[in-house]
C-alpha positions in Angstrom: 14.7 -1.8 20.4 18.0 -1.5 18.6 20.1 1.3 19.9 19.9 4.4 18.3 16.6 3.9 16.6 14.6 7.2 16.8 10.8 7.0 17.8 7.9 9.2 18.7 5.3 10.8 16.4 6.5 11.6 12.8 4.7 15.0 13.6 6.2 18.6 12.4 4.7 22.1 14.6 2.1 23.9 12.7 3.1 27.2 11.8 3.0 29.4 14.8 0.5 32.5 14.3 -0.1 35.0 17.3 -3.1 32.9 18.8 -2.6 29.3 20.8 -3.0 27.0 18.3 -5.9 24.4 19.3 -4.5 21.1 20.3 -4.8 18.4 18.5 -5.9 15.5 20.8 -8.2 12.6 20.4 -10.5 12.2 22.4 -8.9 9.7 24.7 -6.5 12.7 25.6 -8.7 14.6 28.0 -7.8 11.6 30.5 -4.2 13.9 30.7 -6.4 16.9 31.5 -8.6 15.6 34.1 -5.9 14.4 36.4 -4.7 17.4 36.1 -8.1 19.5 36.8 -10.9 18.1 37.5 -13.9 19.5 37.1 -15.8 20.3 40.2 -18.9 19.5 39.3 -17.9 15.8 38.2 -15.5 15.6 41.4 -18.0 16.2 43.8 -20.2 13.6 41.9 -18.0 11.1 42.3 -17.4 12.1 45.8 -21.1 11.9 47.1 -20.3 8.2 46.3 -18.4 7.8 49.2 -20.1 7.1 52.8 -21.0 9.9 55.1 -20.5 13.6 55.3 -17.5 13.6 57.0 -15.8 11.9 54.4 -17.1 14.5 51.7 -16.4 17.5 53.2 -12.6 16.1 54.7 -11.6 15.1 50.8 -13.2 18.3 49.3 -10.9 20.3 52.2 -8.1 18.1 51.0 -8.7 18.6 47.1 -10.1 21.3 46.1 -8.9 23.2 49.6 -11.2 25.4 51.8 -9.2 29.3 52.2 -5.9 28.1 50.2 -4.9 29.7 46.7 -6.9 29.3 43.5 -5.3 27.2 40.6 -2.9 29.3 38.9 -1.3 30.5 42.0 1.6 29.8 43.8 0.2 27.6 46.8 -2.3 25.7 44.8 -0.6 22.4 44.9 0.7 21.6 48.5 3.0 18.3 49.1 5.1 16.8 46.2 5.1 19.1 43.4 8.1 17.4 41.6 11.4 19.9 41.1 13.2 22.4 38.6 17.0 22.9 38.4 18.9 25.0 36.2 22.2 27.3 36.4 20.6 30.3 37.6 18.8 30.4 40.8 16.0 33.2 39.9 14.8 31.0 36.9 14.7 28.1 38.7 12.3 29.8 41.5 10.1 30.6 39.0 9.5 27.2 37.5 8.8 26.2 41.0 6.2 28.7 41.2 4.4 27.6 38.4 4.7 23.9 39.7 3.1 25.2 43.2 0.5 26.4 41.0 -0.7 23.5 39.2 1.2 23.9 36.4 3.2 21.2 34.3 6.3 20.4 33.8 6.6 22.3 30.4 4.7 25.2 31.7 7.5 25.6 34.2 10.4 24.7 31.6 8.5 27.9 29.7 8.6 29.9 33.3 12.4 28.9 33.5 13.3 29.3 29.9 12.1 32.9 29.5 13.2 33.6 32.8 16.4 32.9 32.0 16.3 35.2 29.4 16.5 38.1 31.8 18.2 36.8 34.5 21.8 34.8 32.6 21.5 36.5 28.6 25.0 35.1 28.9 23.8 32.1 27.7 19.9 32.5 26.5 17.8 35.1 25.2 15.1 35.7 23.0 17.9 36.0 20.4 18.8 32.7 20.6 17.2 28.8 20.5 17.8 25.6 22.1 15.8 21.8 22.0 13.7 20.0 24.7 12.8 16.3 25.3 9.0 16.5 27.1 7.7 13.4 28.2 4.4 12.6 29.5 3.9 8.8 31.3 0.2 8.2 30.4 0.0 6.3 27.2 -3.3 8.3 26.1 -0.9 11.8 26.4 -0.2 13.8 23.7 2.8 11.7 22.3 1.0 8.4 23.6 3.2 8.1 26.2 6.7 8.7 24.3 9.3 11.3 24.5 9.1 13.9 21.9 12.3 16.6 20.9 11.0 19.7 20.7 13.4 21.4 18.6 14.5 25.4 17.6 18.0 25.7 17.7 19.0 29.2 16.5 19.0 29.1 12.7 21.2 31.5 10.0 19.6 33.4 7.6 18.8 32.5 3.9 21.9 35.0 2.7 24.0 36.9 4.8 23.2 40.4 3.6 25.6 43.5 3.1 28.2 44.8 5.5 27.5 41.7 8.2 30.5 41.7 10.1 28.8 40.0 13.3 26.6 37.6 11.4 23.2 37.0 13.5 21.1 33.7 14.2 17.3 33.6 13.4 15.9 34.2 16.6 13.9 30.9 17.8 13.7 30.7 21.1 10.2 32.4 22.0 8.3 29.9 19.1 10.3 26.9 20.5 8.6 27.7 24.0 5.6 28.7 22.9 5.1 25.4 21.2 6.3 22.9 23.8 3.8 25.0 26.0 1.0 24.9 23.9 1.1 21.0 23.4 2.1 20.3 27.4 1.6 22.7 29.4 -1.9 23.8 31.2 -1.2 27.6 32.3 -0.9 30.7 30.4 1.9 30.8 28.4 1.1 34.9 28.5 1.4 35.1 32.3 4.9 33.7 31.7 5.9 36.5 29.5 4.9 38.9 32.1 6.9 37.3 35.1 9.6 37.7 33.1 8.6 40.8 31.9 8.8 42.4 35.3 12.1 41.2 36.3 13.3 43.1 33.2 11.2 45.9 34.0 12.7 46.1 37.9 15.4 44.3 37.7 17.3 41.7 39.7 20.2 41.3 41.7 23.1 39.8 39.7 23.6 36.0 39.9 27.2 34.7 40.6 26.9 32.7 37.2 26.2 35.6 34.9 28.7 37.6 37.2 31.6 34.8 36.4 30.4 35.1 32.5 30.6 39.1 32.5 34.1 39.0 34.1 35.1 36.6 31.6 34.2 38.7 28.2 33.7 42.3 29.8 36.1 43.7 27.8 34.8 43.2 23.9 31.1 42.9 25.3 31.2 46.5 27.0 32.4 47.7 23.6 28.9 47.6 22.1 27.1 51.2 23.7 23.7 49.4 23.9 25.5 46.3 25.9 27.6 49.0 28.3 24.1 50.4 28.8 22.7 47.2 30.2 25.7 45.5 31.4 27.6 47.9 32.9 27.9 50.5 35.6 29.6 53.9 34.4 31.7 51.4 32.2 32.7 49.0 34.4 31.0 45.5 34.4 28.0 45.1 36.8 29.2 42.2 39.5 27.5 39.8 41.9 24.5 41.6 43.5 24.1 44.9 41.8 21.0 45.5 40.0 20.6 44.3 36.2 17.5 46.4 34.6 16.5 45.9 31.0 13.6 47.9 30.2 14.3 47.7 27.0 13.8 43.9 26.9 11.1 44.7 29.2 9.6 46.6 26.5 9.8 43.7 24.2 8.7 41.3 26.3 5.3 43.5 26.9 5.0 43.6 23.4 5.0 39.6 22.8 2.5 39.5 25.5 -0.1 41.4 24.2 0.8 41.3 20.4 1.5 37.4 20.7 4.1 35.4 19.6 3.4 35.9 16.3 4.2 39.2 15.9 7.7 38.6 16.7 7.6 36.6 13.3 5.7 38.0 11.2 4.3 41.5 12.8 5.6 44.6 14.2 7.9 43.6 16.1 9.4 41.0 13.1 9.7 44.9 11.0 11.7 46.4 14.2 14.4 43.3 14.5 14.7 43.4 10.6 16.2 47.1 11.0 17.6 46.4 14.5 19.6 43.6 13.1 21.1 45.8 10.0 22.6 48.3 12.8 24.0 45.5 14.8 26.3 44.3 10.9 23.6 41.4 11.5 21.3 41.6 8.8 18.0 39.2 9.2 15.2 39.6 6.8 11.2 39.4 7.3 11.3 36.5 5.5 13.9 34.9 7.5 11.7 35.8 11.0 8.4 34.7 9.4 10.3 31.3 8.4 11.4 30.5 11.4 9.6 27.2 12.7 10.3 25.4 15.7 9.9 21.7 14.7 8.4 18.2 16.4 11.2 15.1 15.9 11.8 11.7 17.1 14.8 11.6 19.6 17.5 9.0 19.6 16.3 6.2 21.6 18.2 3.1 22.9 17.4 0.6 25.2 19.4 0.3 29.1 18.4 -3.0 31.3 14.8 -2.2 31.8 14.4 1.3 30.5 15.2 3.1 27.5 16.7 6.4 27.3 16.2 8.9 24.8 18.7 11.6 23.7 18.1 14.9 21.6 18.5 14.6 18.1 19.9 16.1 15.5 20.5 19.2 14.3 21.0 19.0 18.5 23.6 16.7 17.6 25.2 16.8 21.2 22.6 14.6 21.9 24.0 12.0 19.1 27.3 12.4 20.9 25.9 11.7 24.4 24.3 8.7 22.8 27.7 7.6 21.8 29.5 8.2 24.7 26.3 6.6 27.0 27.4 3.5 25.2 31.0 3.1 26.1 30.0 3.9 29.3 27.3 1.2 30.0 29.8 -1.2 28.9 32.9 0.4 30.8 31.3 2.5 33.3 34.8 4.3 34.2 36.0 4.7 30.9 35.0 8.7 30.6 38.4 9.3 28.3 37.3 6.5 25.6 33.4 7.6 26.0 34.8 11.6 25.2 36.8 10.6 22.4 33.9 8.5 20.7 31.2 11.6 21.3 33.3 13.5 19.3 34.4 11.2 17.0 30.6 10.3 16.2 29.9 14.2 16.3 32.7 15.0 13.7 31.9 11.9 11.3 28.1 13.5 11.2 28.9 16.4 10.8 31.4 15.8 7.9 27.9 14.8 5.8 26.4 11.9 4.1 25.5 9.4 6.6 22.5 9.2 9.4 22.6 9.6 12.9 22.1 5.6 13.4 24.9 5.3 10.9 27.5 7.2 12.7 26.5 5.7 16.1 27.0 2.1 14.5 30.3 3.3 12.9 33.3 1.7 14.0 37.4 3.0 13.6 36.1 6.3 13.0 39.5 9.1 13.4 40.2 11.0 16.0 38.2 14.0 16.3 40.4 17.4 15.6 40.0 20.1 18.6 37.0 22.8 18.2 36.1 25.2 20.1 32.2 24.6 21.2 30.2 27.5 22.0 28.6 28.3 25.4 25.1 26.7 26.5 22.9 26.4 29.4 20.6 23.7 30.7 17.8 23.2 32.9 15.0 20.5 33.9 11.6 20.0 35.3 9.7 17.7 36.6 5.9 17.8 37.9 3.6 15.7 40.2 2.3 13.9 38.0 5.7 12.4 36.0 5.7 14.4 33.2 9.2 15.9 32.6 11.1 18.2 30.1 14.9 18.7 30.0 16.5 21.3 27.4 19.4 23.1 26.6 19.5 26.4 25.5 22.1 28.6 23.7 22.9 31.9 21.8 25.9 30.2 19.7 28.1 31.9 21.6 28.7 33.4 25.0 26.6 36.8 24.8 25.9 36.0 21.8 27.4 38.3 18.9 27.6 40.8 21.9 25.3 42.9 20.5 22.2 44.5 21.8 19.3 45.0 19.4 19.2 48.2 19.6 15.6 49.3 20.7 14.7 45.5 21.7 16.9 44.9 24.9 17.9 41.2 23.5 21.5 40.2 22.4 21.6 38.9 18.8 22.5 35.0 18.6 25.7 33.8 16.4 25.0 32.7 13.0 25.7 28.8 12.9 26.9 29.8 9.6 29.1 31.7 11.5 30.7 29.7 14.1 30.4 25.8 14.9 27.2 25.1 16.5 27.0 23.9 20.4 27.0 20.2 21.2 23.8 21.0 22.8 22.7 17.7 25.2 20.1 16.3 27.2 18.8 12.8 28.0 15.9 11.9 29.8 15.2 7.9 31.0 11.7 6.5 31.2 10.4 2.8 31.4 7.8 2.0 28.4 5.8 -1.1 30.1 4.9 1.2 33.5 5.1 4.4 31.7 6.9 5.9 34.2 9.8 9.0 34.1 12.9 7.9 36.0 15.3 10.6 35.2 16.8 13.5 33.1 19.4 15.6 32.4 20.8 18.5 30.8 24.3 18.9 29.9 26.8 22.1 29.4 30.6 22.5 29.1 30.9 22.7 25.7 33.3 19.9 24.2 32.5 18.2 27.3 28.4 18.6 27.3 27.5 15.1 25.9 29.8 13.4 28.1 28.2 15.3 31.1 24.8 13.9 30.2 25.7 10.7 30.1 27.8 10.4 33.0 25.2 12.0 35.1 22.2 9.7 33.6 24.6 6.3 33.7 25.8 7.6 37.8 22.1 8.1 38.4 20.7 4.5 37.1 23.4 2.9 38.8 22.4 4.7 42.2 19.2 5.7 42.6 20.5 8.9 43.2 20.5 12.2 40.9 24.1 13.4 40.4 25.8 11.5 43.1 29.3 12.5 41.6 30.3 15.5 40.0 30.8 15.1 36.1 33.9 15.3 34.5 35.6 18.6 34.1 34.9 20.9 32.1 31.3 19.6 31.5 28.7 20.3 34.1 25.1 18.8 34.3 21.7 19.1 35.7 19.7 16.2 36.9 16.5 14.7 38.5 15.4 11.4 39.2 12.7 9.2 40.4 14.6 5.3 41.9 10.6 4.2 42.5 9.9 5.7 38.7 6.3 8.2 38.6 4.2 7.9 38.7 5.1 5.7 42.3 6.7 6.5 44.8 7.3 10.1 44.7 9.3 10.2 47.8 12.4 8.5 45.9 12.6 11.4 43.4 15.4 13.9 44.2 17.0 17.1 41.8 20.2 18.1 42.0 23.0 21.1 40.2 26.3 20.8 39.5 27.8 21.5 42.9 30.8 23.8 41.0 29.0 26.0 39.3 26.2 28.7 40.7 22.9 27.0 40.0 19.8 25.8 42.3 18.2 22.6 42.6 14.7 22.9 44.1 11.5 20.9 44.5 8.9 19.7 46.9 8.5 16.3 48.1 
């Protein structure tokens, strides 16, 4: 396949409403639901095949278990359960409770995303947006066995409105979840939203990464009463360890759960963010919430020795620079000053207008790209028993955001791309298309330096077997996991591993 040629289904998300959406499968797709649960009735069918009673009752005991857990709760699955990473340890224990209890890997990218909501809203919230790659191995799947982009990055409004002097991004975060959920995932997408619910509700220690983000913007963030209120202890900036409680986001959070999503969009709650917003000088209409659709796309594909690896696309477009820079590297694996410079080079030229992601990666002679100043992102990735994986990134378009609190709703607004230059937000995720078979992923962050991250970490990783067996160049940090025997296989080869600088948590189950 020629390099840069996008694939997957030419499929957009149907507009969200406040009920799951059925799923669209043929019929050939329940073969992804039954190896995931089977039903007991045609299990134990099959098993009477097999000779004796001791054999029946010893794989029943083994299966379906005889006093452990339920499905749905943490325990379920015991042995490999595949592994989570991400730049906050609290979200990343959350994913792996979903995983321990038989969930997928997007239902634990959910678990993490909206975890992560409460636990770093330095760098997500329900304010904000991001873009996943999801990939399921069996060729009957969803996507047939392709990676699919699951895209909502943070959107401005249709006009700016009066007196906004902290223009304010079109929330999409919660719709992007919901919908890589709803077409991967096997758990409640609800139960999610209370997990995180009740870390708002009773709080959580402070991590050491939203600790070193606080220190870093404390002044002009504690200027905002509603962010002192939350952020703060009598006006000095919570640290490392004391308690953050938002019941205010708690609040909100109980209100998606039991109103839906959709009445973030187009109910209730869409009337109290329109208002909110106005106070904050960030004026978002009804129309702009009821709008706001995350969408299915085809990511950036290109072939590498006997895999392929696909990379977000645009309007993700630091995914079309970590293409670029992927391909100096494969052809000058130490070159990471040339493979920076193209990334941004690429980057620049598509963002200047006119030509197509393919175009700009085949472009040659291209200028230098002039400095900018990249906002803040975060990045996290999963990966179940079963080989199904999902890496994203996730951002508010800057670092807290416009630092300001919806007043009311507990969640810092996101900055208008209109506003300020959208992140180079990154990820890359490696399969093999004649096994079907996930090998590896990862998710970038550093801003400038995000692309190059990913594709250090996923060229570092092919060439060893290994996830992450160097750091990535400064100031770019990454997130990886990887499977040397592919998985389905050999799930003993697959390892996860965090950026060993930075505060994160790399955890799994082999």
């Amino acid at each position: 396949m020629r390099r840069g040629t996008m694939i997957g289904l030419p499929q957009d998300a149907a507009r969200l409403s406040g009920n799951r959406p059925a799923r669209a499968e043929p019929a050939g797709d329940q073969m992804t639901k039954s190896r995931r649960l089977i039903p007991a009735r045609a299990f134990l069918a099959l098993l009477a095949l097999l000779p004796g009673c001791s054999s029946l009752n010893s794989v029943t005991d083994s299966v379906l278990g005889k006093n452990g857990p339920p499905p749905g709760q943490p325990g379920y699955v015991a042995g490999f359960l595949g592994g989570v990473v991400a730049d906050e340890p609290r979200a990343v224990l959350a994913g792996r409770e979903i995983l321990s209890a038989g969930g997928t890997a997007a239902d634990a990218a959910a678990a993490v995303g909206l975890t992560l909501a409460v636990t770093y809203p330095s760098r997500a919230g329900l304010g904000g947006g991001g873009a996943c790659i999801a990939y399921g191995p069996n060729s009957k799947s969803i996507a047939r066995g392709l990676p699919e982009a699951v895209m909502f990055t943070p959107g401005a409004p249709a006009t700016p409105g009066a007196n906004a002097d902290r223009p304010t991004a079109v929330p999409m975060m919660v719709r992007g979840l919901y919908l890589l959920q709803a077409r991967y995932g096997n758990q409640s997408f609800e139960a999610m939203v209370t997990q995180a619910e009740q870390l708002a509700r009773s709080g959580v220690p402070v991590s050491r990464a939203l600790a070193k983000d606080l220190a870093l913007v404390s002044g002009p963030l504690l200027a905002d009463p509603s962010a002192r209120a939350v952020f703060s202890h009598d006006g000095v900036a919570l640290t490392e360890g004391q308690l953050l409680q938002q019941p205010d986001l708690a609040s909100t959070l109980a209100q998606i759960r039991t109103g839906g999503v959709g009445d973030m969009y187009q109910g209730t709650l869409a009337r109290r963010i329109e208002v909110a917003s106005a106070q904050i000088g960030g004026p978002l209409q009804f129309s702009d919430l009821r709008g706001a659709l995350p969408k299915l796309a085809r990511p950036l594909v290109r072939d590498y020795r006997n895999d392929k690896v696909a990379f977000l696309p645009p309007p993700a477009d630091g995914g079309l620079a970590a293409e670029a820079a992927f391909d100096v590297l494969a052809s000058s694996p130490s070159d990471t000053a040339a493979a920076m410079a193209r990334a941004l080079a690429v980057t620049a030229r598509y963002r200047a207008g006119g030509i197509t992601p393919e175009a700009a990666l085949a472009a040659r002679d291209l200028p230098a790209a002039s400095p900018t100043v990249f906002p803040a992102s975060t990045s996290f990735v999963t990966l179940d028993r079963f080989g199904d994986a999902v890496t994203c990134a996730l951002t508010l378009d800057n670092l807290f955001g416009t630092g300001r609190i919806m007043p009311g709703l507990g969640f810092l607004a996101a900055a208008s791309p209109a506003a300020v230059p959208p992140p180079l937000l990154s990820a890359g995720l490696v399969w093999n298309d004649n096994i079907k078979a996930f090998r590896a992923a990862a998710g970038g962050s550093g801003q400038a330096a995000a692309p190059l991250a990913v594709a250090v970490a996923l060229i570092n990783t092919l060439k060893t077997n290994r996830p992450m067996p160097a750091p990535v160049p400064d100031p770019g940090r990454a997130n990886v996991i990887a499977c040397g025997q592919y998985l389905p296989g050999e799930n003993g080869q697959c390892g996860w591993a965090n950026d060993p600088r930075e505060f994160g948590l790399a955890l799994g189950a082999n």
